[in-house]
C-alpha positions in Angstrom: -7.4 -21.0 33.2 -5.4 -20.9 29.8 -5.4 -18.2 27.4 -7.8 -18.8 24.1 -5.4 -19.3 21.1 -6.6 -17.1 18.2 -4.4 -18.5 15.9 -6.2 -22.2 15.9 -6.8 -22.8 12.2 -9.2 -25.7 13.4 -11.7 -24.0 15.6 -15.3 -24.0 13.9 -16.5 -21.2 15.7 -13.3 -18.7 14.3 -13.8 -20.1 11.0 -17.9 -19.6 10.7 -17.4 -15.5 12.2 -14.7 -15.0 9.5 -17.1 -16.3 6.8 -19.6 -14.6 7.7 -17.8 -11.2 7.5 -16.0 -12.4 4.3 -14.8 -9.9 1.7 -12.5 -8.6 -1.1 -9.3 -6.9 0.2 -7.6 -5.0 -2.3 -3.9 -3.3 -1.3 -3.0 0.3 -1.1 -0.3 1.4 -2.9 0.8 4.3 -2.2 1.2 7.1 -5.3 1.3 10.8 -4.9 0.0 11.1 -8.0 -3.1 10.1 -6.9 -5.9 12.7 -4.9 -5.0 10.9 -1.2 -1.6 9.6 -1.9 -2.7 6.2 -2.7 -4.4 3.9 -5.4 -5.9 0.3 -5.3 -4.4 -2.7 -6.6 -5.9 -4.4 -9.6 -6.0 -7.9 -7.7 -8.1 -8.3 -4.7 -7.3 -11.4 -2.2 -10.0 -13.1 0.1 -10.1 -12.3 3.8 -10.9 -15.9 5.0 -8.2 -18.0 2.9 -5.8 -15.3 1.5 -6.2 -16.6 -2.1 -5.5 -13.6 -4.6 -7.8 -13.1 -7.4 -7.8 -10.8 -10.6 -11.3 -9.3 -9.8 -14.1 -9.4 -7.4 -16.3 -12.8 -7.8 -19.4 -13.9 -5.6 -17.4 -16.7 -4.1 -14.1 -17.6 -4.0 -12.5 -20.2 -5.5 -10.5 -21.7 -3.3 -12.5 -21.9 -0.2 -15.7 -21.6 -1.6 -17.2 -18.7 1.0 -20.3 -16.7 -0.3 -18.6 -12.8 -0.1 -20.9 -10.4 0.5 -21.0 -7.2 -1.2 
């Protein structure tokens, strides 16, 4: 029995679960100026496609997945 490769970019199944649980990932960076020792980057980049975007949008542009709020 072989191992299932997580990393297959092709498999249908891995792509429609991380569409459906799309969303806008913006970076910590860490300040301690900030209450928490952190702030958020301006720029936001999708979690299906990794395409980096100035603000949040309902789609992105690149792949064309619906993100949900």
């Amino acid at each position: 029995m072989s191992e299932f490769d997580w990393n297959r970019k092709d498999d249908a199944l891995i792509r429609q679960l991380k569409q459906r649980n799309a969303q806008w990932i913006h970076e910590k960076i860490p300040d301690k100026n900030y209450f928490g020792g952190f702030k958020y980057s301006a720029t936001c980049k999708c979690s299906v496609c990794g395409f980096v975007a100035g603000h949040e949008m309902p789609e992105c542009p690149r792949c064309k997945t619906r993100i949900m709020r």
